[in-house]
C-alpha positions in Angstrom: 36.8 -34.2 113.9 38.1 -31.0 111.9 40.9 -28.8 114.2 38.4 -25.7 114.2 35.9 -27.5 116.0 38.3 -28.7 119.2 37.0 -26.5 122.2 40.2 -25.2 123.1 40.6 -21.3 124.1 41.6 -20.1 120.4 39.1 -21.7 118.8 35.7 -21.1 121.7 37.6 -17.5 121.3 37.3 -16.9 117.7 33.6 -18.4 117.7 32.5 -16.3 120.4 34.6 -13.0 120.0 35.6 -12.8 116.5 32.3 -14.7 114.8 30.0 -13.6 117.4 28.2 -16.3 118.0 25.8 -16.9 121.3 27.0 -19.0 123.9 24.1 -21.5 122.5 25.8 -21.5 118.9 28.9 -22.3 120.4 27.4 -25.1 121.8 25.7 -26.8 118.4 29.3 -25.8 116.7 31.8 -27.7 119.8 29.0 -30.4 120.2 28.5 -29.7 123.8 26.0 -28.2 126.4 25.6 -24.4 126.9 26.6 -25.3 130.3 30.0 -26.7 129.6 30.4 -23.7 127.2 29.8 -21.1 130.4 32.5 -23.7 132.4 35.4 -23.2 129.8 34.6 -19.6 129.1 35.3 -18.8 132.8 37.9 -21.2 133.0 39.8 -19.0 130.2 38.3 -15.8 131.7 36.6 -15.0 129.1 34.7 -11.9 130.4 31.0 -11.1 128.6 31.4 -9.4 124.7 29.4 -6.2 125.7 32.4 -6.3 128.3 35.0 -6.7 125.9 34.0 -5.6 122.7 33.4 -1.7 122.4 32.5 -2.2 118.3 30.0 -5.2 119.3 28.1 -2.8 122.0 27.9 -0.1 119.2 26.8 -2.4 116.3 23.8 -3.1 118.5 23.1 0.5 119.4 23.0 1.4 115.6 20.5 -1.6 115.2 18.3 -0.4 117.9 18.0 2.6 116.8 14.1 3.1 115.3 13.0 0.3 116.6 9.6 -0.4 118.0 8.6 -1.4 121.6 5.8 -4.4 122.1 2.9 -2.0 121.2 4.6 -0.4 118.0 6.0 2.8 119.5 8.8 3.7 117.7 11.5 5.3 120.5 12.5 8.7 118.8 15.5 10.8 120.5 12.9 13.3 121.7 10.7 10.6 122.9 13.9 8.6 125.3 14.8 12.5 126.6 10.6 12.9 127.6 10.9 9.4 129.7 14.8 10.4 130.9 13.1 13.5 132.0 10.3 11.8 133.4 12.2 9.9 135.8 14.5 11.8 137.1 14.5 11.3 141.3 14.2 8.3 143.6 14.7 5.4 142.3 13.7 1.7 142.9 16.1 -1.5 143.5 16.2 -2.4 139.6 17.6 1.5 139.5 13.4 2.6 137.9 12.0 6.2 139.0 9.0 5.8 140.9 6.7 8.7 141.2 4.7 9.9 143.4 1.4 8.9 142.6 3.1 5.1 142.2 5.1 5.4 145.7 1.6 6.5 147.0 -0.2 3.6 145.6 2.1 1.1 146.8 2.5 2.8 150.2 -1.5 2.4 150.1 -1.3 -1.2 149.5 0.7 -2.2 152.0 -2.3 -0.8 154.0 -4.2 -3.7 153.2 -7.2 -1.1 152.8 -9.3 -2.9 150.8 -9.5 -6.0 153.0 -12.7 -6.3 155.8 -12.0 -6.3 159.5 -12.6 -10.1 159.4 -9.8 -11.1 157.0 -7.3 -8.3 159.0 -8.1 -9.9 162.2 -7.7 -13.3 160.2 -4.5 -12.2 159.0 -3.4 -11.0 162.6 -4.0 -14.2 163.9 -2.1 -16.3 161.3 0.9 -14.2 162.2 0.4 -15.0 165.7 -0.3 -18.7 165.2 3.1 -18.6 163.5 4.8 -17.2 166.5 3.5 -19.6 168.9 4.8 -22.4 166.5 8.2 -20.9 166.9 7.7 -20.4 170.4 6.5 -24.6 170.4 10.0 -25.5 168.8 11.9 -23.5 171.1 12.6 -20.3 169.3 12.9 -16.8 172.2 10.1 -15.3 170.1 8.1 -12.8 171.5 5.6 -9.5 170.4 7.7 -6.2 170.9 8.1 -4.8 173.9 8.7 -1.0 174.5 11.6 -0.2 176.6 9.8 1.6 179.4 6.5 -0.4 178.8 7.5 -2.8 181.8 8.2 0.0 183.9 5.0 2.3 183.2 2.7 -0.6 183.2 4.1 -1.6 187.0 3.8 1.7 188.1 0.0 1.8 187.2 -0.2 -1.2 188.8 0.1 0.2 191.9 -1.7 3.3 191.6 -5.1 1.7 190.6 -4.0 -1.2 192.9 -4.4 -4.2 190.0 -2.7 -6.6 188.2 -2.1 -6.7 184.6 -1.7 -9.2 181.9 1.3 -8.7 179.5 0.8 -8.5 176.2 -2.9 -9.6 176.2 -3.5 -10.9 173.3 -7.3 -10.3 171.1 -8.7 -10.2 168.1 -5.3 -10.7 167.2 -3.6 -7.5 168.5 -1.4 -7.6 172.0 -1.9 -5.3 174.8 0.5 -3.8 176.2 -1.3 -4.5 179.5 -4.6 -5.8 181.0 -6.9 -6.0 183.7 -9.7 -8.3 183.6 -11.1 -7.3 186.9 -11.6 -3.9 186.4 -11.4 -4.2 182.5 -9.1 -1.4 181.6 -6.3 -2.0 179.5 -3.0 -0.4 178.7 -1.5 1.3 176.3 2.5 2.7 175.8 2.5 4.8 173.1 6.8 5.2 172.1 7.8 7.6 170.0 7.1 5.4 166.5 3.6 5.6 168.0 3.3 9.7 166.2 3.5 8.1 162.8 1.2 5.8 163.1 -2.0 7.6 164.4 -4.9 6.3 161.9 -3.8 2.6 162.5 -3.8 3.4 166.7 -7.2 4.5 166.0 -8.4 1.8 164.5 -6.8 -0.7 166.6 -8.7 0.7 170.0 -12.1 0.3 167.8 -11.5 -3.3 167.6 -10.5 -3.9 171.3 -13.0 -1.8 172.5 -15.6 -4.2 170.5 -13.8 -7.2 171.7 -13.5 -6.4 175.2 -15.8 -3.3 176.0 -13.0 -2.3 178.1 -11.5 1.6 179.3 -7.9 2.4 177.3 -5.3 4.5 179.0 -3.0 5.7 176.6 0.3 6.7 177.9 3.0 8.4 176.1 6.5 6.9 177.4 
């Protein structure tokens, strides 16, 4: 085999800094996999070229320059400063602007607006089938419980002189509390409660239609 294609350090350097080849070209050249390349590149810790080489990074810059995205726009200075301005502000995990109409739209989403009552309550009960799995192989898992809910909930016990059911579960929501013998249920409304009016709302439609039942809604 001829000296220059050895894999040793000088020679996988020259190919990949010096010739610039790909780590795939270096391969076909050495005779072995991309793989083993990437292993003897960090074994001589060989960092990336756009790491290393400042002329390589700028070489590709000039290229770019003028070129055309996937639908034939060419990128003009004037038009990358227009989408720099453009999304200027919050930013997403990959480091992307989102706007306001897009963060609206996905907070939307997340609604589940456009589904019926019949595949939320579906959806609900999935959830809770998958809880009472965990709770079948042994896992402490439980709906949330407010901190004063136990507290509220037994002094109302008292007062209108019933019991009531924990965390009640229907149309697959939990109640805080409820009383099937005078069918009124219970309500603690915490603090996290104030941002989440419109889905309260629509919550106590359903379990009124379940259950025909009286909700007392207490702020804790």
């Amino acid at each position: 085999m001829d000296e220059q294609l050895v894999l040793n350090e000088k020679n996988l350097r020259n190919a990949y800094y010096d010739q610039e080849l790909t780590q795939q070209e270096c391969a076909d050249l050495f005779g072995y996999s991309k793989r083993t390349i990437a292993t003897y590149m960090k074994d001589y810790n060989m960092c990336g070229r756009t790491e290393r080489n400042k002329a390589w990074r700028n070489r590709i810059s000039d290229k770019l320059k003028g070129n055309k995205n996937a639908e034939g726009i060419i990128f003009t200075k004037e038009r990358r400063q227009k989408i720099s301005n453009a999304i200027k502000g919050n930013k997403n995990c990959l480091g992307r602007v989102l706007s306001e109409k897009t963060k609206a739209k996905i907070a939307k989403s997340h609604l589940k607006e456009n589904l019926s009552d019949e595949a939320l309550q579906a959806y609900r009960e999935s959830a809770i089938k998958r809880i009472e799995r965990q709770i079948a192989d042994g896992l402490p898992v439980t709906p949330s419980i407010g901190l004063q809910e136990k507290e509220i909930i037994d002094k109302y016990e008292k007062l209108l002189n019933c019991k009531f059911e924990r965390q009640y579960q229907v149309a697959g929501f939990f109640l805080d509390g409820y009383c099937k013998e005078k069918n009124i249920a219970i309500e603690v409304d915490e603090d996290y409660h104030k941002k989440r009016k419109e889905q309260d709302i629509y919550r106590e439609e359903i379990i009124k239609r379940e259950l025909g039942c009286e909700i007392i809604r207490i702020r804790a």
